[in-house]
N, C-alpha and C positions, 0 to 999 in steps of 0.2 A: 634346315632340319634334315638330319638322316633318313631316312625313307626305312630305316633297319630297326629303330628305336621306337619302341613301343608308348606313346604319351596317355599317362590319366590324370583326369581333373578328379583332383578333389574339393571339393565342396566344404567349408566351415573347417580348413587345415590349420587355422591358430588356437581351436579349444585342444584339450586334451585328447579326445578318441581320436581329432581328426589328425594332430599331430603326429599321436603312436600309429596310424593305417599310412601316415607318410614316410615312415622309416621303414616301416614294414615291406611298403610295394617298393623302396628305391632300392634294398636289402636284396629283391627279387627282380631288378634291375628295370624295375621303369623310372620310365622320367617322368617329370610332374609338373604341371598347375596348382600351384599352392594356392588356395583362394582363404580369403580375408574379409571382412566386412569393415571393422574399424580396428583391430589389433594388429595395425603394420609391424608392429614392432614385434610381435614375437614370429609371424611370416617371415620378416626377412632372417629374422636370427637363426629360422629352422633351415631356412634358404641355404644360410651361411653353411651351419651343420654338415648339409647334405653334399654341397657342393663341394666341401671338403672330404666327405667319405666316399665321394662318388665321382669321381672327376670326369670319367667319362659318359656320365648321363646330363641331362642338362634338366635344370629347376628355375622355374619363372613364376613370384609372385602376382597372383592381378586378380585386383579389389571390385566389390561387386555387393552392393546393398539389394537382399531379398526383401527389403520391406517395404520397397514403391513398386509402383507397376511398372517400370521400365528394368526392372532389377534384371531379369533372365536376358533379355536384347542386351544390354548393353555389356552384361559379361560373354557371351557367345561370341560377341564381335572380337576378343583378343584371343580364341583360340581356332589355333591354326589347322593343328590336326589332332587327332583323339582317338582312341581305343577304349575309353573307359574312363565312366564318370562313376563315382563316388558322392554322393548326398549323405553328408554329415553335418551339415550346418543346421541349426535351430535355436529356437527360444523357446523356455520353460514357460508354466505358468501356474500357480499353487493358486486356485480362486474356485468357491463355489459358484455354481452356474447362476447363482443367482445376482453375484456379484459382477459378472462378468459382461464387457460391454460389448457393444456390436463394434467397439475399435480393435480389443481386446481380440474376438474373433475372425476380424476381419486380417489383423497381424498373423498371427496363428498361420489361416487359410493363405497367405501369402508366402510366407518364411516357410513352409511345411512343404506345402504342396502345388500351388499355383506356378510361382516362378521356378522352382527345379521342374515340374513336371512340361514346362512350357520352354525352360533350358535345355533338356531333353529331346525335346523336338526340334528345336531351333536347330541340333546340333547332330540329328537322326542322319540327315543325308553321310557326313563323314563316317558315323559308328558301320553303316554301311559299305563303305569304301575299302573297309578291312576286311578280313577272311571270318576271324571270329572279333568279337566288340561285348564288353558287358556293360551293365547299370547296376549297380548295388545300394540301394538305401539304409540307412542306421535306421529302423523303424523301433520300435519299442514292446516291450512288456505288456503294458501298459493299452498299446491298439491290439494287441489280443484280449486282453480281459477287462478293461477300464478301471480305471480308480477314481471314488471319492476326493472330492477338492483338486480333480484335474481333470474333469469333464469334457473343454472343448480340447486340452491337451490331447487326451486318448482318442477324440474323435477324431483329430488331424492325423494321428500314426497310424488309427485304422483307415485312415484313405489312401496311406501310403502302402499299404501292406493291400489294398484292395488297385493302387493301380501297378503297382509290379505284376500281382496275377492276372492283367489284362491286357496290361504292354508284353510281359511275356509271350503272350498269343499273337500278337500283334508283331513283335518284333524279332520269332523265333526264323520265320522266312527271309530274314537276312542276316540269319545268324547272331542275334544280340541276344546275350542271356541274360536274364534280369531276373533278380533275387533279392532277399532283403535278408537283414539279421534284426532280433529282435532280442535287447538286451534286458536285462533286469538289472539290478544294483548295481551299476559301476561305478569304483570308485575314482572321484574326481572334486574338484575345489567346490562344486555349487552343492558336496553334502557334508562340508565340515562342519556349516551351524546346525546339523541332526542333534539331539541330546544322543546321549551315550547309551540312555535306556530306549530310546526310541529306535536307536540303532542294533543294537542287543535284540529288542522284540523281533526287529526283520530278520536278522540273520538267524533268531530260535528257526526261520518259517521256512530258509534254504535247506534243502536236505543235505548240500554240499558244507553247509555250516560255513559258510566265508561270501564275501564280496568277490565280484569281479573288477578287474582293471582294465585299464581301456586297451592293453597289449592283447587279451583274449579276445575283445572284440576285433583288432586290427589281424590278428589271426585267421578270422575268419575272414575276412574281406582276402585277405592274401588269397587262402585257399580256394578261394569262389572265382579270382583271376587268377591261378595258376595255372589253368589248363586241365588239373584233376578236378575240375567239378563242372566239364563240359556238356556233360546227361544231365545238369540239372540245369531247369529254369522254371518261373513263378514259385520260390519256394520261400520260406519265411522260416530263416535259421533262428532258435532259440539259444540264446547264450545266456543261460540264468540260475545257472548251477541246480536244476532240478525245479526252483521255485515255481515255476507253473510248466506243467508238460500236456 
C-alpha cells in the first residue's frame, strides 16, 4: 500500500447510503474497505464500479457480521491502515417496546453501537498514526427526538450521537474528528412498502416538502472528510430538510 493514499472503512457499504458515501469518497479520491455483512454480491459489484472509475486507488471488500460478539475483532484484523471509518451499517426495527425482546435489544446494542464503537478502538492506535483521522457515524433523526413504535431503535442512535460527543473529547488530542450526520427521510428500498398517504402525511411535515436520498447524506460524509470541516468535531449534522431543527 502507498503510504500517499488516503484508506476509509466504510461500514454497511452494500445498503444504499453506504453505497452512495462510497462513490462519493472514491470521487474525492480515497480508497476504501467496502464492508459487507451478507450482500457479497452487491460489494463486489460496487468493488467492480469503483475499480473501474478509479484505477489508481485501490478497493477491498471484507465481510464482517456486527451481530456476535466477535464482530468488531475479527473485522479489524483485515485492515491494514486507515484514515477514516464511516459507521453506516444497521438494522431497523418497527416494534413497540412492549413487543420487543431482550434479543431484539440486545441485536440493536450490538449492530448500533457495541461492535463499531469497540471497532473503533481496536483500530484508534492507526487513526493516530495520521496527521488528521476522522470517525463519522450515520446517526438518525430519530436519536435526536425518538419515535413511537421505534423505541429501542431511537435509543441505540441516541447513544451514537452521545458517543461521538465523547470520543470527540477524547480523540480530539490526536487529531481525530468525530462527528455524526443525522438524517431524516431518506429515500431507499426499506420505504417502498410506506402507503402513498402515509408518505404524503410525512412529507406535509418537511418544510423542504420532499424526501432526501442517500447522495445528500453521502454529501455530507464527503464534506466532514474533505478537510473543510477540520474546526468541527462532536457535532450531529441534520440532513432533514428542515423536519426537525
Amino acid at each position: 500500500m502507498e503510504n500517499n493514499i488516503r484508506y476509509a472503512v466504510v461500514l454497511g457499504a452494500s445498503g444504499e447510503i453506504g453505497q452512495a458515501i462510497c462513490r462519493s469518497l472514491a470521487a474525492d479520491g480515497w480508497s476504501l474497505y467496502i464492508h459487507f455483512n451478507s450482500d457479497e454480491a452487491e460489494a463486489n459489484e460496487l468493488r467492480s464500479e469503483l475499480c473501474l472509475g478509479y484505477p489508481l486507488l485501490e478497493f477491498k471488500t471484507i465481510q464482517g457480521d456486527f451481530s456476535i460478539e466477535s464482530g468488531a475483532q475479527d473485522l479489524a484484523k483485515q485492515i491494514q491502515k486507515v484514515s477514516a471509518i464511516v459507521v453506516a451499517n444497521g438494522q431497523s426495527m418497527y416494534k413497540l417496546l412492549t413487543e420487543t425482546t431482550l434479543d431484539d435489544m440486545d441485536a440493536l446494542w450490538k449492530v448500533h453501537m457495541q461492535n463499531p464503537a469497540q471497532f473503533i478502538g481496536l483500530l484508534s492506535s492507526k487513526l493516530r498514526n495520521v496527521d488528521k483521522s476522522y470517525v463519522v457515524f450515520i446517526g438518525s433523526i430519530w436519536g435526536n427526538t425518538g419515535a413511537a413504535g421505534e423505541v429501542m431503535y431511537s435509543a441505540v442512535k441516541g447513544a451514537q450521537h452521545a458517543f461521538v460527543k465523547a470520543y470527540a473529547k477524547e480523540g480530539a488530542y490526536a487529531g481525530i474528528r468525530v462527528n455524526a450526520i443525522a438524517p431524516g427521510w431518506i429515500e431507499t428500498g426499506m420505504n417502498d412498502e410506506i402507503p402513498e398517504d402515509e408518505r404524503q402525511m410525512v412529507i406535509d411535515e418537511i418544510p423542504l416538502m420532499t424526501v432526501g436520498t442517500p447522495k445528500n447524506v453521502a454529501d455530507a460524509v464527503e464534506f466532514l472528510l474533505s478537510g473543510k470541516a477540520d474546526y468541527m468535531t462532536g457535532e450531529i449534522l441534520k440532513v432533514n430538510g428542515g423536519w426537525h431543527i
